[in-house]
C-alpha positions as CSV (number, residue, x, y, z in Angstrom):
1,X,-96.8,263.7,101.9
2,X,-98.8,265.0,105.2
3,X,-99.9,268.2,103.2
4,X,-101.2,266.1,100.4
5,X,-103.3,264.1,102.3
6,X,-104.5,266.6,104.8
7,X,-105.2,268.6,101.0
8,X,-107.1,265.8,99.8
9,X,-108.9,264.9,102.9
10,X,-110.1,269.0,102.7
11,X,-111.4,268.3,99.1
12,X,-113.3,265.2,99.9
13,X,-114.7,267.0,102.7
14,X,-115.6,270.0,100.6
15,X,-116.9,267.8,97.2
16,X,-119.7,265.9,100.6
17,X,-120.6,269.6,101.2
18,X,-121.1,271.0,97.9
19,X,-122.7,267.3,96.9
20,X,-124.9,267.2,100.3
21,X,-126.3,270.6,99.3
22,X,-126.8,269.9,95.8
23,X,-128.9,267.2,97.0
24,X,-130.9,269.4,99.2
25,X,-131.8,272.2,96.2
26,X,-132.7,269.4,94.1
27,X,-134.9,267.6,96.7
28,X,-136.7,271.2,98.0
29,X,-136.9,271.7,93.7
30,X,-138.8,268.7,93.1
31,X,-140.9,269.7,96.5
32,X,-141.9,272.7,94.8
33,X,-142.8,271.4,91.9
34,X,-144.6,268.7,93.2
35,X,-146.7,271.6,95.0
36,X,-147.7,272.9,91.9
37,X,-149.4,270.0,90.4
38,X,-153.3,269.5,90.3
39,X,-154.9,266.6,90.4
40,X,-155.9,267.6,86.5
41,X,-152.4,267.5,85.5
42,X,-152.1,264.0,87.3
43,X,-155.1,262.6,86.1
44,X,-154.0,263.6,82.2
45,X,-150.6,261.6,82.9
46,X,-152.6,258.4,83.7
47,X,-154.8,259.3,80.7
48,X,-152.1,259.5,78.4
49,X,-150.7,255.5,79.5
50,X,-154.1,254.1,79.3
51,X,-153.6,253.9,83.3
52,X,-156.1,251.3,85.2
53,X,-157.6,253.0,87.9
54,X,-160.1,251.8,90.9
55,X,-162.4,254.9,90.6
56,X,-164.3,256.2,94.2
57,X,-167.6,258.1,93.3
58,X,-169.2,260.9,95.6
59,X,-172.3,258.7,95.6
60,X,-170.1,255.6,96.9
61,X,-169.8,253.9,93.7
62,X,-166.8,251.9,92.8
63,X,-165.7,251.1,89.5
64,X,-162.3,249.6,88.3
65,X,-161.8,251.5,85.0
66,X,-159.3,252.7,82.1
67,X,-158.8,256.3,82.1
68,X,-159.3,257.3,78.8
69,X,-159.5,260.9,78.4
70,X,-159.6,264.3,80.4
71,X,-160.7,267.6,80.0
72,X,-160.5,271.0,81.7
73,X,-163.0,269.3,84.5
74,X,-164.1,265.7,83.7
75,X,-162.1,262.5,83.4
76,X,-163.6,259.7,81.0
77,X,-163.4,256.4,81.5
78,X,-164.5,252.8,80.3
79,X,-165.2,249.6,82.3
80,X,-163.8,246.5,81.2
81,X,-167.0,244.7,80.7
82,X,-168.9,248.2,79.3
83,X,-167.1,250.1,76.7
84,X,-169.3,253.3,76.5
85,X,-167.6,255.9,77.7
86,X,-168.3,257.7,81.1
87,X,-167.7,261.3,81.6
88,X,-167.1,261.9,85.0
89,X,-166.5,265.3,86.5
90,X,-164.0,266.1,88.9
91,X,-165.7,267.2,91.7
92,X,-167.5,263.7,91.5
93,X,-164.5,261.9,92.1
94,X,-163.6,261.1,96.3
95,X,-160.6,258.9,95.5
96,X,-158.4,257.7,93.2
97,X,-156.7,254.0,93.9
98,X,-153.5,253.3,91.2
99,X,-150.7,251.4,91.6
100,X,-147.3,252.3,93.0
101,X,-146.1,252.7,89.3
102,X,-148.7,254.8,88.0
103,X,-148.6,257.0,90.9
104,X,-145.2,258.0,90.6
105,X,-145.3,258.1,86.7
106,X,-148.2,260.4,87.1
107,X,-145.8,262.7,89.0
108,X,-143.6,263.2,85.8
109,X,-144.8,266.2,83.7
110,X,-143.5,265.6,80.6
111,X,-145.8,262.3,80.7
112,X,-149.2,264.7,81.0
113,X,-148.0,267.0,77.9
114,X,-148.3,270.9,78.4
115,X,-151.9,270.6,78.4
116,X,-152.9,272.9,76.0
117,X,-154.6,270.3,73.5
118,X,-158.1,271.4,72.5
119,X,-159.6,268.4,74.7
120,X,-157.9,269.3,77.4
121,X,-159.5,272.8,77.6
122,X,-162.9,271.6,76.8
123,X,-165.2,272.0,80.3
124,X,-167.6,269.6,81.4
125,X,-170.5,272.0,80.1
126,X,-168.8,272.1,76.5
127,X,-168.9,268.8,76.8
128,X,-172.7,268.1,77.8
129,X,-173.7,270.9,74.9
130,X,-171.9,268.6,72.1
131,X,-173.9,265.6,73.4
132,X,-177.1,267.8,73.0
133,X,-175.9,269.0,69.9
134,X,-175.9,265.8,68.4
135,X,-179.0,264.3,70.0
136,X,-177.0,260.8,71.3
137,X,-178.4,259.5,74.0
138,X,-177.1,259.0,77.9
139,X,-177.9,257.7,81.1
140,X,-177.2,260.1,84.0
141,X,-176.5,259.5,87.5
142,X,-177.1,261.9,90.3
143,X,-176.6,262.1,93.6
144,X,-180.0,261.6,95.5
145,X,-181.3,259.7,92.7
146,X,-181.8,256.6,90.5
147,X,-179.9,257.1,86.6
148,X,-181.9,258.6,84.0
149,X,-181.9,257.2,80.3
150,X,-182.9,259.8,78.0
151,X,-181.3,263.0,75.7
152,X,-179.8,266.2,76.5
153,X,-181.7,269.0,75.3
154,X,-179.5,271.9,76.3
155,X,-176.9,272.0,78.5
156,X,-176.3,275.9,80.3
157,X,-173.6,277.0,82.6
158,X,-174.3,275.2,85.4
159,X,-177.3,272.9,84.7
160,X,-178.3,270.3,81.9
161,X,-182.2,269.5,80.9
162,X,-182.3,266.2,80.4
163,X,-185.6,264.6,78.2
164,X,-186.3,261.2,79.5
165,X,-187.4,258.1,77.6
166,X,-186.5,254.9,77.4
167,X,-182.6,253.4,76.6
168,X,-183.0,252.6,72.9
169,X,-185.7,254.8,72.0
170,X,-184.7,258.0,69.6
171,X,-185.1,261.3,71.2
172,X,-189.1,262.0,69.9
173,X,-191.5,263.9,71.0
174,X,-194.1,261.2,71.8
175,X,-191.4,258.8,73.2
176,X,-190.4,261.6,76.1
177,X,-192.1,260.5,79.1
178,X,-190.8,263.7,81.2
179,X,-187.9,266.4,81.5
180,X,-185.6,267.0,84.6
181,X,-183.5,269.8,84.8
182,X,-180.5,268.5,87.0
183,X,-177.8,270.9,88.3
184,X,-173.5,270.0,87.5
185,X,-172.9,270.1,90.7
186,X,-175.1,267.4,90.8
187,X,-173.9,264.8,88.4
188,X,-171.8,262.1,89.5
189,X,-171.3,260.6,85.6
190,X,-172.6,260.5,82.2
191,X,-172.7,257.3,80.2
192,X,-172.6,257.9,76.6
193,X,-175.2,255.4,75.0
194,X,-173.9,255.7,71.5
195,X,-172.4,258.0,68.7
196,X,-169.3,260.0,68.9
197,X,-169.0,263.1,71.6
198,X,-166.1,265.8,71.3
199,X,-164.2,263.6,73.8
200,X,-163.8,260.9,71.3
């Protein structure tokens, strides 16, 4: 009877051991995974759940929103008084707030998908160059600067020309009351005015 028990006090002992490191490897696992994630791959979990976000803009703006979409480089999203959509790029954003769930949800990477979708690859220029493309309309807000209403006339790698007239007016010649030429790196956001864009 002594030997069984010392026996059995041995296994318990070495069952703790193999259990207490398993735990370890699978913590220092999800560590390294964890490490691995971008804020893109986060940001196309809370996409994928409709997540409602409190958006913090480089230019100080605030807006609680609905993540609706995300792309190689932009997150769009809606307001819940102003459907249009906003396509913000990421460099634009200073901070995220979510709540506890949809932080840790956004941590699972089956919830995000593999990100290979077409949408997901499209860039912020692609992006710009379909809303050109298709003459629709958008308001543009800058850093340094009020929002401009007008149309994209091209978009390049780094830079959009934007034709300004007024919000309603079609993109004509005689209603174009100027043209700004406004870097990425610049843009905060781009409210879509009307019309479908790749990212619907």
């Amino acid at each position: 009877m002594e030997w069984d028990h010392l026996f059995a006090d041995l296994e318990g002992q070495l069952a703790a051991e193999w259990e207490a490191e398993r735990a370890a490897l699978d913590a220092e696992s999800e560590r390294l995974r964890i490490s691995r994630l971008t804020m893109r791959d986060r940001l196309r979990s809370m996409a994928a759940a409709a997540a409602r976000i409190s958006l913090e803009l480089a230019d100080g703006s605030r807006w609680d929103c609905t993540l609706r979409a995300t792309g190689a480089d932009w997150a769009g999203v809606a307001l819940p008084a102003d459907p249009r959509l906003r396509i913000v790029p990421l460099t634009s954003d200073a901070a995220i707030d979510v709540d506890h769930g949809t932080l840790l949800s956004s941590l699972d990477e089956d919830a995000a998908g593999d990100g290979s979708s077409l949408r997901s690859r499209m860039t912020f220029g692609f992006v710009l160059r379909d809303l050109a493309r298709r003459r629709t309309p958008v308001t543009v807000g800058h850093r340094g600067a009020d929002p401009q209403h007008g149309s994209i006339d091209r978009a390049g790698a780094d830079h959009l020309d934007l034709a300004l007239h007024d919000p309603g007016e079609p993109r004509r010649s005689r209603a174009v009351r100027g043209f700004r030429v406004i870097p990425f790196d610049a843009v905060v956001w781009v409210r879509v005015e009307s019309g479908r864009t790749a990212a619907s």
